[in-house]
Steps between C-alpha positions, in 0.01 A plus 500: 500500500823310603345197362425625188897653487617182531268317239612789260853427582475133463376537144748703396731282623343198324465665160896555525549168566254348248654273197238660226441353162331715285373301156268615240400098453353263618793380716730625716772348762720551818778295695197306673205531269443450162136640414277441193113646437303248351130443378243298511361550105783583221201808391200676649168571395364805609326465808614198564723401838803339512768456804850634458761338728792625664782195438817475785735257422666498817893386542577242787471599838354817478077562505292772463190594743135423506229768548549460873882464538508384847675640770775705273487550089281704243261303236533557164295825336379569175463827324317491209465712203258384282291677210174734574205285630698219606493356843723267721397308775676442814832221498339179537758288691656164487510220816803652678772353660641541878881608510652512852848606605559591906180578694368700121277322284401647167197397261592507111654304194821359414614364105185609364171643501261699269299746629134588358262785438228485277477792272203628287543635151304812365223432316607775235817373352452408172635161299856597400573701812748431757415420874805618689539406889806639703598420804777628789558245744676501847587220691714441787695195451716319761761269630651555767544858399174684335518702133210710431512525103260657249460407083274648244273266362338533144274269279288565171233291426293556138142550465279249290193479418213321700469182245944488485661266788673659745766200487730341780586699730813436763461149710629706742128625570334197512791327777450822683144448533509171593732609807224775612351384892124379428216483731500276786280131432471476845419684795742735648401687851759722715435542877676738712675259780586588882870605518773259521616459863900450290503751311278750629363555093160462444402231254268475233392136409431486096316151425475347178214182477728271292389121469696330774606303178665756340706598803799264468586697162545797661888562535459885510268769623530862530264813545582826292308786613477809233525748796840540626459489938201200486773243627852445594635398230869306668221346712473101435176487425380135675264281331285207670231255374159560626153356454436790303804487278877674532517788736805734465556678845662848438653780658331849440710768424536897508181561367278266572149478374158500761262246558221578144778645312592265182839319512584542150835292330595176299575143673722280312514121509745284351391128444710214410263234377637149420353376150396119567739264359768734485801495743613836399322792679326777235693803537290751757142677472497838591220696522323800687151602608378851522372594890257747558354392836383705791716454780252318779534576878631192693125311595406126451491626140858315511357165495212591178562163264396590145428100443197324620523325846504104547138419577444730188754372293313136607149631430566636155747167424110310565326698295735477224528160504100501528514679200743289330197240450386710236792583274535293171771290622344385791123462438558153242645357831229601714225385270718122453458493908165574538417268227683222689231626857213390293631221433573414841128572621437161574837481804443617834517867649791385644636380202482809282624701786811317503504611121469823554796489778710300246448768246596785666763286696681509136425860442676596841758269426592619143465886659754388804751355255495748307518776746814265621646514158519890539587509827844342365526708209478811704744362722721467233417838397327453168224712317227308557134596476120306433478286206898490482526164428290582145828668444697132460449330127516212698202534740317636196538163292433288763176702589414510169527061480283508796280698392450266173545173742171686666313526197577147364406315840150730485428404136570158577786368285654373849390402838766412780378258735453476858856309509634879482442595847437901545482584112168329410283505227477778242681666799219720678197272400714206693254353830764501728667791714808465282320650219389824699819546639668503155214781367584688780867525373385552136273805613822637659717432175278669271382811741830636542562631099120662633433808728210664680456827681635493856769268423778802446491672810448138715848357267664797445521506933559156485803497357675779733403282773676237734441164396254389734283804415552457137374129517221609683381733193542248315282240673226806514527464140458151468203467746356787279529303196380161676200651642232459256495114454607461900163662594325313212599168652485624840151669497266251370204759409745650233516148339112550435549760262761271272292275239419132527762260403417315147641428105541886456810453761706308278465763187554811748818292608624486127355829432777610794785336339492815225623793727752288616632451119447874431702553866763287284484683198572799713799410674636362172412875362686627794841267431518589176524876665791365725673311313452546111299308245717213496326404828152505300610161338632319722249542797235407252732220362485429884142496562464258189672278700396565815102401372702214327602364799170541683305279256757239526438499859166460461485281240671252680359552817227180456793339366682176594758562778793460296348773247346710774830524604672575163243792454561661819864484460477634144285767619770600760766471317312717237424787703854509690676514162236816415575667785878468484543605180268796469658601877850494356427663144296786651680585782795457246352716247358725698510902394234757540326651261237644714566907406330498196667663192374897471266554206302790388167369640643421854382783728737435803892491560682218709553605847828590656524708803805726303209576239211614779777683681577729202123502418404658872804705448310636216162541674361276254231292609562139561264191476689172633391135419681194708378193340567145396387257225415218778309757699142433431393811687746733249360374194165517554580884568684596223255366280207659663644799631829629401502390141088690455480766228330727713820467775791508218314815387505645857849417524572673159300819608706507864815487346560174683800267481394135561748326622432099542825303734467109398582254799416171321844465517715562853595896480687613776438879388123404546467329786676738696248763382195286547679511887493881522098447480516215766396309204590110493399419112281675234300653363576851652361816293652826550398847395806805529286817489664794278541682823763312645333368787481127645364249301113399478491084542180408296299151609630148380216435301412802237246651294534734199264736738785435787806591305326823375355621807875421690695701202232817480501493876576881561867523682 
């Protein structure tokens, strides 16, 4: 009774105190607070919903509180009035902020925020009517000093018809929602801990599985709970790198919550990533995850790792690169090699062995140098993931020449003799080990635009790992992808099944040379994506002279020293004045135009993580591509899969926004998604159920059957 005599008494006393604005508009101010109702459409159809937003311009210095204010303060409340058969949903609230003074520490906003609800309309208002919302809003707002203050909020909206627009509504809404927490990518467990021998608190340990990758962004982390007691809030709340991630270690507080209740709240990162090239830092990321966990006893349960272990990681890196053999890029390669094992039928077991070794000696090679190359890169603390180096207009052009060099040497225009030590003839067909060493770093070149199943999980753990463990992955990979023709020349009962050596060889050799050009035509395809149409001429111009230049080489080859010579300088000097002018006009030149330009017929929307945020804010369901033009994989998907009648119509029917994020080019805002999925490169498919809940990761190769079946999946 004496407690509910002194609540009674303490209202009172605020009400007297209360700075109240009372406005028959749709803004209203204070001292502190200047506050504005805005809308998400500028009219309503009936039936329809719509969010209205509460506006705070807040002055300097001063904030207002979050639904759980922290250890003093009272959030914000809204009382609406709103016409018969309307309904408003609870405040949905912004990422807050932490505001400490003294041992206190408070959870709200400061300059400004907008706070949501999501309203329906009647379905019985009629075109010409007016919907009319009003709202009376307290808030508490503070300095040093606190103000409790009240204003009367009021907006009409009119009524249209269901074929009239509803028009613009406030960009207010739209910021707002793209400021809403959003479900955690990656796992999040709490564990009840022993209590701290310091402090005498028990401690709850909250881990989040970030790539290890990822963690050097993190300048800033902080756990909101919704219910006021979960933690102490003045608390620090220490944070440590794990195997599993970033664990926060926190204090319980007043109330604190039993092992198989759910720890319920929002954690907030903030990022700074460093865009490459760029020796100004981008200003900060912040964003929050929803929590909803049960809170876990203290067991081994602690040490649960979400990503696959190393001899896993190692297995599934093998059978990927297995795998590998079989993808478009790769299987022209293959076929060159084992075309080259017939022809050496007539050398020694020994012999052939040693070409096997020499083989996969340069597929482990190019994998180890590679795997070097983003060792550095991490080190430096770059966005790196698979196929990155497809990302360079550079590395594309010169792939692309090689590519055409392959052909030309396979149809025969030129032949490099045995003078050449460890390129040989035609390149693979060559007799010596030089020649299978150098197809072994061609198979690596051209796999790595390609992917197979089991790669994701074996690089996405890669690339959180030490170095060491990383290279070892990467080897796994490599042995994977070297195994076929290693156990062909190894295990001399396979050779039996592989036909006789005769004339045919020499047409199947030229016959080979034609997925090579149509690799070339590809790449060219995918510059032109890069870095604009310009490029189209002069790589072409390039490979003019690039063939130019081989049948001078050749042509003179039989010559007379003096003009042997002549042609094979020509020839140099040919293709080093090609490459140095289309390296310095395209990288020059170079501007993406990969988003293509929206059109009526184009059923998805480019990606941006502002755009999916608002979307799940919306319960709207969400179907996200990540793809690339020089991912082989990717095409062949959308073509079969995501671009089918039957799936667009699906899609349609679901009320399904496809989203597709293009990393041909480097995108910062990408990559560091593709990380939240342990994911090293593309293609990663995701599917955002209406329901809110986490994401559905569909298979990197697809079928129309696939995509359906994920999407119509009940929740």
């Amino acid at each position: 009774m004496k407690k509910m005599l002194w609540r009674f008494t303490g209202w009172i006393l605020l009400a007297a105190v209360a700075h109240v604005a009372q406005a028959a508009s749709d803004r209203a101010s204070t001292e502190q607070v200047a506050a504005q109702l805005v809308a998400s459409v500028a009219a309503v159809h009936p039936g329809s919903e719509i969010y209205l937003g509460l506006h705070q311009q807040i002055i300097p210095h001063w904030h207002t509180y979050w639904v759980n204010p922290g250890d003093s303060g009272n959030a914000t409340t809204i009382d609406w009035s709103l016409p018969e058969g309307a309904t408003a949903s609870e405040i949905y609230w912004p990422i807050p902020s932490r505001f400490s003074l003294g041992p206190i520490t408070n959870y709200g906003y400061e300059n400004s925020v907008t706070l949501l609800t999501k309203i329906s309309v009647p379905a019985q208002l009629q075109p010409g009517d007016q919907f009319t919302a009003a709202a009376l809003v307290d808030w508490l707002v503070c300095e040093e000093e606190c103000i409790p203050q009240q204003v009367a909020l009021e907006l009409s909206l009119p009524v249209v018809g269901s074929s009239e627009s509803t028009g613009q509504g406030s960009p207010l809404i739209e910021q707002a929602l793209a400021q809403l927490p959003v479900a955690s990518p990656y796992k999040i467990s709490a564990h009840q801990a022993q209590v701290d021998a310091t402090s005498g608190q028990t401690q709850l340990r909250l881990t989040l599985g970030l790539p290890a990758a990822q963690i050097p962004q993190v300048r800033d982390i902080w756990f909101y709970p919704y219910d006021w007691g979960r933690i102490q809030q003045s608390a620090p709340q220490r944070v440590t790198t794990t195997s599993q991630g970033l664990e926060l270690v926190i204090e319980e507080g007043e109330a604190p919550l039993s092992p198989g209740q759910s720890l319920t709240g929002v954690l907030v990162i903030q990022e700074q990533v460093q865009v490459e090239g760029s020796s100004t830092p981008t200003p900060a990321i912040i964003r929050g995850f929803e929590i909803n966990t049960p809170l876990l006893a203290a067991t081994t349960a602690d040490v649960a790792d979400s990503l696959p272990g190393f001899f896993s990681a190692l297995l599934l890196a093998l059978i990927g690169g297995i795998i590998l053999n079989l993808m478009p890029c790769v299987f022209p390669v293959l076929s060159i090699k084992a075309l080259s094992l017939i022809s050496h039928a007539h050398q020694s077991p020994a012999q052939i062995r040693l070409h096997g070794a020499a083989y996969t000696l340069g597929v482990l090679a190019s994998f180890a140098l590679l795997a070097l190359v983003l060792i550095l890169l991490k080190a430096g603390g770059a966005q790196i993931g698979w196929g990155f180096q497809f990302q360079s207009p550079l590395f594309v052009i010169a792939v692309a020449y090689l590519m055409f060099a392959v052909g030309l040497s396979l149809s025969g225009v030129f032949y490099i003799g045995g003078s050449v030590a460890g390129v040989g003839a035609s390149l693979a067909e060559k007799p010596g080990y030089g020649g299978s060493f150098f197809t072994g770093v061609l198979a690596t070149i051209v796999a790595t635009p390609c992917t197979a199943p089991f790669m994701a999980a074996a690089l996405g753990y890669a690339l959180a790992q030490p170095p060491l463990m990383l290279l070892a992955v990467f080897l796994s990979l490599g042995l994977g992808l070297a195994l076929p023709y290693l156990l062909l020349t190894c295990w001399p009962r396979l050779q039996r099944w592989l036909p006789r050596p005769g004339a045919w060889m020499e047409r199947m050799k030229q016959l080979l040379a034609f997925p090579m050009y149509a690799a070339a035509i590809w790449l060219v395809w995918v510059l032109v994506q890069q870095a604009g149409l310009d490029a189209l001429v002069i790589v072409l111009g390039g490979m003019l002279l690039l063939a130019l230049a081989a049948w001078i080489y050749d042509s003179s080859r039989y010559a007379s020293t003096g003009w042997r010579r002549l042609g094979s300088c020509s020839a140099v000097l040919l293709i080093a004045g090609v490459l140095a002018v289309s390296f310095i006009r395209i990288d020059g030149s170079h501007t993406s135009s990969t988003q293509a330009s929206t059109s009526a017929a184009q059923h998805w929307e480019p990606f941006s993580e502002a755009r999916l945020n608002a979307l799940r804010a919306d319960n709207k369901p969400v179907f996200v591509n990540f793809t690339a033009a020089w991912c082989i994989s990717c095409l062949v998907n959308e073509k079969v899969a995501l671009s089918d009648q039957g799936v667009i119509d699906a899609f349609n029917r679901a009320g399904i926004t496809y989203l597709k994020g293009d990393w041909t080019n480097r995108d910062p805002e990408i990559t560091a998604f593709l990380k939240r999925f342990n994911r090293s490169g593309v293609p990663l498919y995701l599917f955002y159920p209406e329901s809110g809940s986490a994401p559905r990761e569909l298979p990197q190769i697809l079928t129309p059957d696939m995509v359906i079946a994920a999407i119509e999946q009940p929740h």
